[in-house]
N, C-alpha and C positions, 0 to 999 in steps of 0.2 A: 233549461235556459241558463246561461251564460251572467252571470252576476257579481262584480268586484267589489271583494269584503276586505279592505284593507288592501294586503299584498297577497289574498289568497282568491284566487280565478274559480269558480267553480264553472265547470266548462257546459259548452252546449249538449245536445243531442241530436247526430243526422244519421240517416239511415246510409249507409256504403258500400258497395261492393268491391271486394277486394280481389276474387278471383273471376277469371271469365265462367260464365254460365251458375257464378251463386248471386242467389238473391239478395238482394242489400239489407245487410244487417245494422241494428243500434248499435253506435258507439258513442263514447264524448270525445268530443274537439274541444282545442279552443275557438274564442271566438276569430277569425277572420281580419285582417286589419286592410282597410281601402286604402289601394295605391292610389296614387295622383290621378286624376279623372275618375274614381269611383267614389261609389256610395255601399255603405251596409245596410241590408236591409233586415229588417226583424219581421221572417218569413209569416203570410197569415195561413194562405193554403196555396197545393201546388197542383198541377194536375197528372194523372198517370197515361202517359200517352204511349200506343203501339210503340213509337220510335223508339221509344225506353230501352229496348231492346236491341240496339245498336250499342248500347251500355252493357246491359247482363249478361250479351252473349259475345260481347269483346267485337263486335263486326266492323267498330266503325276506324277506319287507316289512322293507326298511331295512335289511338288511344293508350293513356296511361293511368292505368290503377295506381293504390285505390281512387275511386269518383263518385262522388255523391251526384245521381243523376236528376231528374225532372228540369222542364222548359217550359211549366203553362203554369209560370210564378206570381202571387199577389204579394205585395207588402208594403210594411212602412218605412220610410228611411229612416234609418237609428244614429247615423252619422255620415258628414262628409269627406272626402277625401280634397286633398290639396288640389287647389284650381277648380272645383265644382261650381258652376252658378247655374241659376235659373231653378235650380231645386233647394230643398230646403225643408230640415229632419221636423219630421210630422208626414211628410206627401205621401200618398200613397200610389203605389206604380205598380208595373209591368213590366215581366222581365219573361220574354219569350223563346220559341228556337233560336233568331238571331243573336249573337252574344258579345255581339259591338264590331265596328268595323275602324278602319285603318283612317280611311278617307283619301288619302293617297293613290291606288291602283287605279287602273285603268277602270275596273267598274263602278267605282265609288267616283270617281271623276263624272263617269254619266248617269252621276244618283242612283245607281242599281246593287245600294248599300247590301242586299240581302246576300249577291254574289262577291262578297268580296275577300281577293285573293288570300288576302291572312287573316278573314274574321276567325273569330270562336264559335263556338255551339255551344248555348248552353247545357251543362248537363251531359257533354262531350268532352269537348277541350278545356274547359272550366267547370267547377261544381255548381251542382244544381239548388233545384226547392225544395228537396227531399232532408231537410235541416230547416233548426231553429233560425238561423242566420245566414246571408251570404252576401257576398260582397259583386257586384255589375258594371260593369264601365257607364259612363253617363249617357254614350253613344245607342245603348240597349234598350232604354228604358221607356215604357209607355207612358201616359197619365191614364190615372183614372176616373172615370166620372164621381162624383161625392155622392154618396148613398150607396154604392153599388156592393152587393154582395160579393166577398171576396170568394170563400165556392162557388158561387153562378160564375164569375168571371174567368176563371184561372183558366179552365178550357177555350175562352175565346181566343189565349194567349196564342195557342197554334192552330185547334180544328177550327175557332171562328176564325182568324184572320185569314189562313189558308181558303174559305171556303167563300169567305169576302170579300179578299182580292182576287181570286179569282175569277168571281162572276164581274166586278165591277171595272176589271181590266179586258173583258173577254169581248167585249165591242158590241156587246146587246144592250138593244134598248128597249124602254119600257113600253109592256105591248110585245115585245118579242117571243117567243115559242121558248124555254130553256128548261130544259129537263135534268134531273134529280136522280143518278144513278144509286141507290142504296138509302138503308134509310136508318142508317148503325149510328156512330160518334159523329163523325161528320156530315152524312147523311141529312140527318135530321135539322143541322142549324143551317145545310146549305138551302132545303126546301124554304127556312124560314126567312132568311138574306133574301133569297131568289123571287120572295113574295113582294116582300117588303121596297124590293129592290124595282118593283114595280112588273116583270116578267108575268108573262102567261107560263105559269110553274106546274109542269108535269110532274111525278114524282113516281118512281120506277122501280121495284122489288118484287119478293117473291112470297106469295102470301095473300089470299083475300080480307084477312084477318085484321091487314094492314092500311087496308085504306081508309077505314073512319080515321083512322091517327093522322096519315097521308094529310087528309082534306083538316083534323084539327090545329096540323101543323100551317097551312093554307095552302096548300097544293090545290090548283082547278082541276085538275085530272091524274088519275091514279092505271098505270098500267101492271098488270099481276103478271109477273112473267113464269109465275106456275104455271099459266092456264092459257099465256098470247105471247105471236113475239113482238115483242118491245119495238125494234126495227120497222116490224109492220104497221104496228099501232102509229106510232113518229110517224111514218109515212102517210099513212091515209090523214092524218092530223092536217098534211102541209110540211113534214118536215121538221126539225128542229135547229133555231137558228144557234144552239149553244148545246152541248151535253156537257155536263159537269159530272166524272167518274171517279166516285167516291168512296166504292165499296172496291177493294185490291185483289179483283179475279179476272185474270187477263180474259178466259176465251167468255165472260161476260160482258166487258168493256170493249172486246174485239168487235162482237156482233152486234153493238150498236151503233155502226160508221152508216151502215146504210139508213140510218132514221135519220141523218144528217141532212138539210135543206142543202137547198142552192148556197154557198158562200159559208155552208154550217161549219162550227168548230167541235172536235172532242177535246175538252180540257181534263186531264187525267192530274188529281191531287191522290189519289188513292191506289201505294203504288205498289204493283203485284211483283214478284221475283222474276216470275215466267214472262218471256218476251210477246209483246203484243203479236196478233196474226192479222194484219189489215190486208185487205187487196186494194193493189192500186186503181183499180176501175172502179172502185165505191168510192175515192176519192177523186179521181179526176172528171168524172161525169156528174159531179155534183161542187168542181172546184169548190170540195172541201179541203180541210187542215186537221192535223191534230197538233196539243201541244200538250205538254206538261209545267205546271205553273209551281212555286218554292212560296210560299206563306208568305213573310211578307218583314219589315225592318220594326223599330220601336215606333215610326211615324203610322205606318200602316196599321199595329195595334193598338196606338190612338185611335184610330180613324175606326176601327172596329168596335171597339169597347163603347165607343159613346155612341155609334150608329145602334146596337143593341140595345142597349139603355131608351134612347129614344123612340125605337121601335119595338118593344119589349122581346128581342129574340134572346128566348133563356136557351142556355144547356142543360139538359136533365142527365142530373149526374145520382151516382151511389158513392156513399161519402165514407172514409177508413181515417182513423188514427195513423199518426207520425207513427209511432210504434209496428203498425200493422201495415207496411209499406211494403212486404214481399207480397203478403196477401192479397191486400188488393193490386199488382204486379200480375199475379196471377189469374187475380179474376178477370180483369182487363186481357188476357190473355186467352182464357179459355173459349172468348167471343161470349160469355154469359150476359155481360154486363149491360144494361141498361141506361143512361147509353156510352155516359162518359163515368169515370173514375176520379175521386180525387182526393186528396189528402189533408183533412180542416187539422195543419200545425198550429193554429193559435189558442186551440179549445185544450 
């Protein structure tokens, strides 16, 4: 940690990668100094998300090392930058994949902040929570509710918001049919949203093994797609007025358009390399749709954060030292992980 003794800096520690395809190593920095419109924050914990990996393996257009990556950021602000208001060092916040926007384009004109033409990413185009410190535009930032666990939270930052707004944008209502593709990192807080959210919540995987969890999570019905197909199960159900596809395996996300109701949607947040295989007559004789949905801005991570709180949807995460940020990188990788990953910087 970053502490001024006189005229002497003793600098931070964040985890960085500096070549494509190496794991992000300890180094010290200094601390970070907030331009006009930002805040610094004095990181608590960050979370280790699949996407990471648009970092360690160089994929994402014009990245430039070194970058200190993670986007499922909690902290306190430690200081403001010039013209900040409405915040104020003590708050504690949110700082997720969106990494502030312009306000200006064409999309931020129609509020559709998360698309916007020159935002940032955090943990992309700016550094991440994988350090003691960082610095965020004001435009990023969440609140958070007081009390809330800064590990439970820091996953809501992406797989909750992502799996949040998703269902709360997707035009079901409660009482509705919405099923619960996977039941991994995302998976598992989409059953619990989807419950919550008032949905008649399917919940979809491979595994008998799975459904006491399924139904602990609150899923009303549990399909094993070891043993049925999933498709057919939806179907005899009535259909599903929403599929939420969570787990990123195209020809298993493919073969669930036909469990789709009349007017059903497949909303794909879990996103596979390999190009979808839909047939058009699954979709046009049940004027279905499919879409794919992007997480969501610093208002929507508001909106997620205190929706969990208030309805107690945790993420169950396996928790790693700053230091040991390759590692768990990797275990998050291996698919071992149970469910999320995260990184408690403040212990």
């Amino acid at each position: 940690m970053a502490l001024r003794r006189g005229a002497i800096v003793v600098p931070m520690r964040a985890m960085t990668i500096h070549a494509p395809k190496e794991l992000p190593r300890l180094e010290e920095r200094p601390l970070p100094e907030p331009a006009a419109g930002e805040v610094r924050l004095k990181v608590a914990a960050c979370g280790v998300c699949h996407s990471d990996m648009l970092a360690v393996e160089a994929l994402w257009p014009g990245l430039v090392l070194p970058r200190v990556p993670g986007h499922e950021v909690i902290g306190t602000i430690e200081m403001l930058g010039a013209g900040v208001t409405g915040y104020a060092v003590g708050d504690v916040v949110g700082v997720g994949w969106h990494g502030g926007h312009d306000g200006t384009c064409p999309s931020c004109l129609r509020g559709r902040f998360v698309h916007c033409e020159s935002g940032n990413i955090t943990g992309l185009t700016r550094d991440g929570g994988y350090q003691e410190f960082m610095t965020a535009p004001l435009s990023s930032l969440a609140r958070v509710p007081a009390g809330m666990d800064p590990v439970e939270a820091a996953p809501l930052l992406c797989a909750g918001v992502t799996t949040f707004n998703a269902l709360r944008n997707s035009g079901a209502r409660p009482g509705d049919r919405v099923a619960i593709q996977g039941l991994g990192g995302l998976g598992h807080l989409g059953v619990q949203f989807a419950e919550a959210l008032g949905f008649h919540t399917v919940a979809i995987s491979s595994g008998p093994d799975k459904a006491q969890f399924a139904a602990e999570l609150g899923a009303h019905a549990y399909i094993d797609t070891s043993s049925q197909d999933a498709a057919e199960r939806l179907s005899d159900m009535g259909g599903a007025d929403v599929i939420l596809a969570t787990a990123p395996h195209a020809e298993a996300i493919s073969s669930l358009v036909p469990g789709l109701g009349i007017d059903g949607t497949l909303i794909v947040v879990g996103a596979p390399f390999e190009p979808l295989n839909i047939g058009a007559i699954d979709l046009i004789s049940r004027s279905a749709g499919v879409r794919g949905w992007s997480s969501g801005d610093g208002n929507d991570s508001t909106d997620t954060l205190a929706f969990a709180q208030r309805f107690g949807v945790r993420s169950l995460n396996e928790v790693f030292a700053l230091e040991d940020a390759g590692k768990a990188y990797e275990r998050m990788m291996s698919g071992k992980a149970r469910f999320r990953v995260v990184l408690d910087v403040g212990r």
